[in-house]
DOVEXDO-384865 format. One line per 4 residues: for each residue x, z, y of C-alpha. Coordinates in pm, 1 decimal. Layout:
X,Z,Y; ...
//
This chain:
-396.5,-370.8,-1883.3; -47.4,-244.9,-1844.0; 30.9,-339.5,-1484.1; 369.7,-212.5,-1531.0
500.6,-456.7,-1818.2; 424.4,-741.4,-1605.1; 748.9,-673.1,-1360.8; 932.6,-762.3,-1591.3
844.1,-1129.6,-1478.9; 942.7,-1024.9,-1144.0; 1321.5,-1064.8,-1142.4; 1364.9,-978.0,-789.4
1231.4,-643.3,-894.9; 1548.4,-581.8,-1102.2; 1745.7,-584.2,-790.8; 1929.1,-280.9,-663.3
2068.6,-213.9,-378.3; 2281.1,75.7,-292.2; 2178.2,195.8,-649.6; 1821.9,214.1,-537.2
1520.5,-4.9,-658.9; 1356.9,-203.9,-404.5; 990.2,-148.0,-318.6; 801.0,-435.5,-194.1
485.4,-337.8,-24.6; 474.2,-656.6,211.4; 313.2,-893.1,-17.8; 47.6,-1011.7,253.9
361.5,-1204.0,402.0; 458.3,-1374.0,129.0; 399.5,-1259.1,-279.0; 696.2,-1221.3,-512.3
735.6,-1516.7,-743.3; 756.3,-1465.8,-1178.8; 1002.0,-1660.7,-1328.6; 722.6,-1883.6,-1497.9
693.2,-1993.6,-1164.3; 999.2,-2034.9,-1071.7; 1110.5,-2194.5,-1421.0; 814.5,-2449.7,-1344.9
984.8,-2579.9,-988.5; 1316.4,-2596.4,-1142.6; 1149.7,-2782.9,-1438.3; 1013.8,-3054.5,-1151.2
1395.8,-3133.7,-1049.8; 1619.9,-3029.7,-1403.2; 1354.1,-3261.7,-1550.7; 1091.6,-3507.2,-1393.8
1218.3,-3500.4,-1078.5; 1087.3,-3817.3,-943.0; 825.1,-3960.2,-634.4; 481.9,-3976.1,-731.5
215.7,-4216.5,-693.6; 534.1,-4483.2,-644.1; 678.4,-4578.3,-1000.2; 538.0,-4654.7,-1312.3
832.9,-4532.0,-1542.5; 831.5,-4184.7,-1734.8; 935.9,-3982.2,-1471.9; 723.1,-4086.4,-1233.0
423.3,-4071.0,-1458.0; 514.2,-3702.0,-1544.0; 580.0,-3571.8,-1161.7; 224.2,-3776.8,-1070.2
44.7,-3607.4,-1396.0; 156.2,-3246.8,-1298.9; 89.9,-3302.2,-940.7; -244.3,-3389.0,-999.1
-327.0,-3124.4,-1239.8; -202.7,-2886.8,-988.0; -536.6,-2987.2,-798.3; -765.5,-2947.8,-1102.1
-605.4,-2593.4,-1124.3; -675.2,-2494.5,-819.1; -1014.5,-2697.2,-819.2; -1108.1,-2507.3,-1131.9
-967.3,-2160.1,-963.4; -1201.9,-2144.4,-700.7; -1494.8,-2326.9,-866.7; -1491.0,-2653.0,-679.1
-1726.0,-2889.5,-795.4; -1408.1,-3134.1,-838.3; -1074.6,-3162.0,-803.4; -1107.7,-3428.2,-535.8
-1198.4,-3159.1,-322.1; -852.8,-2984.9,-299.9; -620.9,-3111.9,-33.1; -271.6,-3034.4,-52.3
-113.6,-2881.9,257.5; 235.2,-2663.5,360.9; -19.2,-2336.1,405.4; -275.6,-2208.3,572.0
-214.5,-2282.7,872.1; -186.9,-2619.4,872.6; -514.5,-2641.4,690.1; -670.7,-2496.2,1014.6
-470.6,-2743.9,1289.6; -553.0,-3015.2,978.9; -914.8,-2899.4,1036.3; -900.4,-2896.5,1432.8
-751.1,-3227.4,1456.1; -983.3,-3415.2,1237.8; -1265.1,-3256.5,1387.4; -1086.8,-3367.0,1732.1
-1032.6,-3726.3,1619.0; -1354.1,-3754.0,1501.3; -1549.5,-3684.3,1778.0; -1757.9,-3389.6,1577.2
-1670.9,-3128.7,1864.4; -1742.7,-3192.7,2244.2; -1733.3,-3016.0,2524.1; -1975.6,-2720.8,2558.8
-1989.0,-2652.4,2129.0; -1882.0,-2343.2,2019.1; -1669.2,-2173.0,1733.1; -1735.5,-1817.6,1634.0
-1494.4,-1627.9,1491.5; -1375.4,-1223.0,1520.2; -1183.5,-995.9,1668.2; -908.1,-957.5,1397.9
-838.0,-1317.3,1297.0; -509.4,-1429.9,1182.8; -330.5,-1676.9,1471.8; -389.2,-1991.9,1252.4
-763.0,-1968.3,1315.6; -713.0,-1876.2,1706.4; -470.2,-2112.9,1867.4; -615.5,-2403.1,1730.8
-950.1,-2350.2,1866.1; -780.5,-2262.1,2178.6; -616.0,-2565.7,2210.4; -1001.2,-2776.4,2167.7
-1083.3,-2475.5,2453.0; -848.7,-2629.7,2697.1; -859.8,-3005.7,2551.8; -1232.8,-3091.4,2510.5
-1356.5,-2774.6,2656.2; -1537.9,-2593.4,2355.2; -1639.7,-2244.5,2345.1; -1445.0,-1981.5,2172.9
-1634.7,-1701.7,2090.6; -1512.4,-1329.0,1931.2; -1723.0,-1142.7,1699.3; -1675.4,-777.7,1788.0
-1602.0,-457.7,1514.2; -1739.3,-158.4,1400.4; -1551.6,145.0,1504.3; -1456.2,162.5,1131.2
-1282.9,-187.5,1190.1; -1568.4,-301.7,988.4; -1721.7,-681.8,1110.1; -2015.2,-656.3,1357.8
-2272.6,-797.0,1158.0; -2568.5,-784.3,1466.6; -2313.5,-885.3,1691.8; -2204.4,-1186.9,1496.9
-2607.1,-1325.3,1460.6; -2619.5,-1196.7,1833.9; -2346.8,-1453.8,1974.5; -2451.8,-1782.0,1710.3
-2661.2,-1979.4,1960.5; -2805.9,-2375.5,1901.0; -2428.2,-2454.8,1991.0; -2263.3,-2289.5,1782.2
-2140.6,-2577.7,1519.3; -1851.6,-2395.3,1314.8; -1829.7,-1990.6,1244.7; -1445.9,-1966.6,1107.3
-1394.6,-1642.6,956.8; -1118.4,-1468.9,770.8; -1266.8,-1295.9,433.2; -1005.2,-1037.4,398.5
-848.0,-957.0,758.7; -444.9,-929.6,714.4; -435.8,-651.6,912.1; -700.6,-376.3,814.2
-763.1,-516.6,540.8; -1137.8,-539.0,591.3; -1349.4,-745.4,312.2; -1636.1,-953.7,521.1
-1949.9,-1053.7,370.4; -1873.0,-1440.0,335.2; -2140.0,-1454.7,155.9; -2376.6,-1341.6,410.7
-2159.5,-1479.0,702.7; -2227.8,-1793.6,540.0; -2587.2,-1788.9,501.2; -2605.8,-1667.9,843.7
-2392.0,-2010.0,951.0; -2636.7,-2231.3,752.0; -2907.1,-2128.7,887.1; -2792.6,-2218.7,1246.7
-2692.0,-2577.7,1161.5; -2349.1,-2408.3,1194.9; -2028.5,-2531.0,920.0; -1864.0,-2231.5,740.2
-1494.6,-2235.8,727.1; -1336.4,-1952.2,540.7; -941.5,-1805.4,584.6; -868.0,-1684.8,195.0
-562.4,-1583.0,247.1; -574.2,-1286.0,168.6; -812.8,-1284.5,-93.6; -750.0,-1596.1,-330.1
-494.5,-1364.2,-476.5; -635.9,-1010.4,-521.6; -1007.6,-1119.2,-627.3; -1263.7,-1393.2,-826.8
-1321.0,-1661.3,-521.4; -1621.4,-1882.8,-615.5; -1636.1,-2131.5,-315.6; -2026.6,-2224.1,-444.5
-2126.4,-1888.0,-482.2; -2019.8,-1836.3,-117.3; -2086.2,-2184.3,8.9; -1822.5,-2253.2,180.2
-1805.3,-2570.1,355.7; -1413.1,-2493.3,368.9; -1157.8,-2261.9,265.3; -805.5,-2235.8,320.2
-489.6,-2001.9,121.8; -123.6,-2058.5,79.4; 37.1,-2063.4,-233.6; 314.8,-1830.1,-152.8
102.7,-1522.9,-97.9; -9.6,-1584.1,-460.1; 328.7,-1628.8,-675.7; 367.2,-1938.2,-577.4
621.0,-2170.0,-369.5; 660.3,-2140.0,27.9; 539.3,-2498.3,103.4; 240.0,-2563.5,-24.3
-147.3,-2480.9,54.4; -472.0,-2568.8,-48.9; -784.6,-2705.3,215.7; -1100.7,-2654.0,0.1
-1337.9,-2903.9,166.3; -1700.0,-3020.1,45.0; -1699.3,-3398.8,-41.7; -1935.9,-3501.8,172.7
-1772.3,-3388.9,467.5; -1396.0,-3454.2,421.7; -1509.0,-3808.1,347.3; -1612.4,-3857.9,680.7
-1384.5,-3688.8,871.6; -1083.8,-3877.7,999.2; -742.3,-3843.9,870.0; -496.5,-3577.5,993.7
-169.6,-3767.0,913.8; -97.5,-4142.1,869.2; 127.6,-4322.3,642.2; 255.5,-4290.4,273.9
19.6,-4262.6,19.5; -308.0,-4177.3,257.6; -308.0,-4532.9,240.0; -507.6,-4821.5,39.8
-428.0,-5103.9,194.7; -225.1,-5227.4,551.2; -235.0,-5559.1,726.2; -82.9,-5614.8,1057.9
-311.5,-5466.5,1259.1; -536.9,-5267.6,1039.7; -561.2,-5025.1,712.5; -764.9,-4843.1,484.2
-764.2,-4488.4,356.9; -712.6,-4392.5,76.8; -962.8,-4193.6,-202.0; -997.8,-3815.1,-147.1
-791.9,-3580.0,-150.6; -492.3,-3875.7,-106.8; -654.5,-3948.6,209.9; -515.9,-3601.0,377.0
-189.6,-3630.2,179.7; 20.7,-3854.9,424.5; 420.1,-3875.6,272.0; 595.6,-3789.2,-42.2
413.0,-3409.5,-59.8; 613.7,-3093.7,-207.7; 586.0,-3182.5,-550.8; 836.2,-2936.0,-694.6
571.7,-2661.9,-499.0; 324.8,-2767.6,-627.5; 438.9,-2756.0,-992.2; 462.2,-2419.8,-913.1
107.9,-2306.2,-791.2; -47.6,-2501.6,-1126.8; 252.5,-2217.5,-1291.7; 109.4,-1913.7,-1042.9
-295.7,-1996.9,-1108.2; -223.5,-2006.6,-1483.1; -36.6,-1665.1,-1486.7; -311.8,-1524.4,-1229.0
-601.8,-1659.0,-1462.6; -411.7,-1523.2,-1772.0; -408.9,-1196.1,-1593.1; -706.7,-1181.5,-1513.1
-871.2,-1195.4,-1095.9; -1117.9,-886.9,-1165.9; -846.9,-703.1,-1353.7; -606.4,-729.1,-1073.4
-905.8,-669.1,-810.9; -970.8,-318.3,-1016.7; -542.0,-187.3,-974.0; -542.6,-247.8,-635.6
-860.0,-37.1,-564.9; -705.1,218.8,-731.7; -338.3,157.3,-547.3; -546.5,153.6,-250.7
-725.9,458.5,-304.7; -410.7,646.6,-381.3; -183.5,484.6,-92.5; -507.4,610.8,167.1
-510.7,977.2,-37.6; -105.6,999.1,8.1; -42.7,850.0,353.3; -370.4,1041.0,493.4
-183.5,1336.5,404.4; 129.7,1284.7,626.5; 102.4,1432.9,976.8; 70.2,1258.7,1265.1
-4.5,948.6,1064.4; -302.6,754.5,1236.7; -447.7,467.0,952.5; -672.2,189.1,1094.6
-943.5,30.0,868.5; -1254.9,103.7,674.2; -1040.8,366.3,435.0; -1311.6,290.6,109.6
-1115.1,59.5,-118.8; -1442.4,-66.2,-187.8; -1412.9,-267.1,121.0; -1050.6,-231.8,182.6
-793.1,-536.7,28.8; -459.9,-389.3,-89.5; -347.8,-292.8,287.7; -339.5,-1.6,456.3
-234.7,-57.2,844.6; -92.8,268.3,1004.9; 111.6,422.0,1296.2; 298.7,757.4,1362.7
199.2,909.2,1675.8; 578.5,871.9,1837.2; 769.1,653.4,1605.6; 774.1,281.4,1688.6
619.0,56.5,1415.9; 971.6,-99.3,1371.0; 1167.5,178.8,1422.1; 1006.6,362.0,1110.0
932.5,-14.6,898.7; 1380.8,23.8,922.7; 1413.7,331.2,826.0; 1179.7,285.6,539.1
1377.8,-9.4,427.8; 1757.5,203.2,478.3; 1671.5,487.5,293.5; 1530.5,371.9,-21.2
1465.7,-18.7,26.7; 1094.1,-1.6,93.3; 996.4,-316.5,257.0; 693.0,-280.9,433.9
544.2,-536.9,766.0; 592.3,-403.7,1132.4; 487.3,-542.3,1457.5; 164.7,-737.2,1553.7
117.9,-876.5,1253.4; 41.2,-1281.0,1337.0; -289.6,-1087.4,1455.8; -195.3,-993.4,1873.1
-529.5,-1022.4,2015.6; -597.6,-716.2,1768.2; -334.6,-503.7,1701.2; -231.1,-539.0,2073.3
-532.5,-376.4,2164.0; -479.1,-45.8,1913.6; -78.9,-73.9,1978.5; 117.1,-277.2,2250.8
412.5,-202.3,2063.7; 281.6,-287.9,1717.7; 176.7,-121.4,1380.5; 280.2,-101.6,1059.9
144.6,-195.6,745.3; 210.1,-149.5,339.7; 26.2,-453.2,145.3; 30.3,-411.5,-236.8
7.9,-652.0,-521.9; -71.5,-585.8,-898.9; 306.5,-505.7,-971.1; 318.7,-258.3,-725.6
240.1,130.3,-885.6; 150.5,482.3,-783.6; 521.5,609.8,-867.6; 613.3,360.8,-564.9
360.3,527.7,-309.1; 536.0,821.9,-432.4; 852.2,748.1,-303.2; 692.6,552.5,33.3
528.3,896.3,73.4; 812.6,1120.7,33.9; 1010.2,894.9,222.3; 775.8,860.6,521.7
769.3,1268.7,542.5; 1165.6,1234.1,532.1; 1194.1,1040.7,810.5; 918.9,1190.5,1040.0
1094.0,1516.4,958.6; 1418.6,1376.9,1075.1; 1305.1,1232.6,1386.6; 1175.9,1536.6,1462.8
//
């Protein structure tokens, strides 16, 4: 496939400023969005903008049928069994203090259970466990790395004991870039009596997610890292369980029926929905999975192997460039996470973006714990996306050497 045709789609990739293109190597923060996409949310309010699950004219019945196709989609994307089983949320990280809370309210943690998850997690699946740490006095536990920032595989079975009742792991870490085994992880989980919970994040949009094949019990991704809206997000969850787990929000249309004193909840995945939802967003992820499924998950998978390979070739090349991560693209996402020996992270992530409009990610990354340990100060990181392309890690490259060179 021609990679390169498809910016066209991109309009923000027409841009110039100062005459220059821009170069957008920070889609792990947020993707950029085509314009079938974007023509889809503007289609929600230029056409059927109306509240759904409310009315029973036209418009009502349109916003209510697209809504709700948006969660076969997404069902359908990740091979859910159905489409009852996709919970609408604002992103990721609500999913996980959505998770938290229910399993709070619902009495399914106590005090002296543990959750297991590793050293490089993103915040939204540390500070809520934290929080159950200091409320109801769990156990948080760390998996520890490899020295090639690789998941501890030994050390992970090592610290799953009979208390051990959710391992909540991130299947591509947003700051090396590391692939786990969720697979594996997951068997592992199972057979300790332990749930699986999954952070896709970073890997519903680069690569084929099967949530059967893996097993997950849940899985979590936002929409805007794959084309779609800021706003919405998806909470996989197996039937069985998010039927009896309590709700996370009340009100709105997570209800069947209210007396004075009492209600009922309403059917999965309504029950989790509380309030008029982001419809308008969620026109727009049905819009993004179409256009990813149309382009194909293993095809896009295979371009950023090679943009990987050829970002670690070109970057490992630049002196006094340290890189952090596994370095095979074979279990490497589209990131490469990197420092200069003297440069601050944000110091050179600026420079980058005055000289020739490179945008790349600076700092700590939502991920302290672990780039605080490598870097008080921070690292930087590049994070491609299928209309990224060698010529660009051309220019990154040249421009890196620039700048080095210049700061002496």
């Amino acid at each position: 496939m021609d990679f390169s045709s498809l910016r066209m789609d991109f309009p923000i990739l027409q841009r110039r400023i100062n005459g220059k293109p821009l170069i957008y190597f920070d889609s792990s923060a947020t993707s950029l969005k085509p314009k079938q996409v974007i023509g889809a949310e503007a289609r929600y309010y230029n056409e059927e903008c109306a509240n759904i699950h409310r009315g029973v004219h036209k418009l009502s019945e349109h916003a209510t049928l697209a809504y709700e196709n948006a969660h076969k989609g997404a069902a359908k994307f990740i091979n859910a069994k159905s489409w009852q089983e996709i919970v609408f949320a604002r992103n990721t990280t609500e999913t996980f203090n959505l998770l938290m809370y229910c399993f709070w309210a619902g009495n399914m943690l106590k005090s002296g259970d543990e959750v297991l998850i590793s050293k490089f997690e993103h915040h939204s699946n540390i500070v809520p466990w934290q929080f159950l740490e200091r409320k109801i006095g769990i156990k948080l536990k760390f998996a520890e790395l490899n020295p090639d920032y690789s998941l501890n595989m030994q050390d992970l079975e090592n610290k799953i004991t009979k208390n051990t009742k959710i391992v909540s792991l991130t299947h591509v870490a947003n700051s090396t870039g590391t692939i786990n085994d969720v697979k594996e992880i997951g068997k592992i989980a199972h057979e300790n009596n332990a749930l699986f919970v999954v952070d896709a994040a970073q890997s519903i949009p680069h690569m084929p997610i099967d949530v059967r094949s893996i097993n997950a019990d849940f899985l979590a991704f936002s929409g805007h890292k794959m084309l779609a809206p800021t706003g919405i997000g998806v909470l996989y969850g197996k039937k069985e369980l998010l039927e009896k787990m309590q709700p996370f929000m009340y009100g709105g249309d997570m209800i069947k029926s209210v007396s004075e004193h009492s209600a009922t909840w309403n059917d999965l995945p309504y029950k989790f929905e509380a309030g008029t939802p982001n419809i308008a967003a969620a026109y727009g992820l049905g819009a993004a999975i179409e256009y990813l499924q149309k382009t194909g998950m293993d095809k896009i998978r295979k371009h950023e192997k090679e943009l990987t390979k050829y970002a670690l070739d070109a970057i490992g090349k630049i002196p006094k460039i340290k890189i952090y991560g596994t370095q095979n693209p074979e279990t490497q996402g589209g990131i490469v996470l990197f420092e200069h020996e003297k440069l601050e992270a944000h110091d050179l992530a600026l420079a980058l973006d005055e000289s020739a409009n490179i945008a790349i990610r600076s700092g700590m990354l939502c991920a302290e714990p672990f780039v605080g340990s490598i870097n008080p100060r921070g690292l930087c990181r590049a994070s491609f996306y299928f209309y990224n392309t060698k010529e660009e890690i051309d220019v990154f490259a040249r421009e890196m050497q620039k700048i080095i060179k210049a700061f002496g």
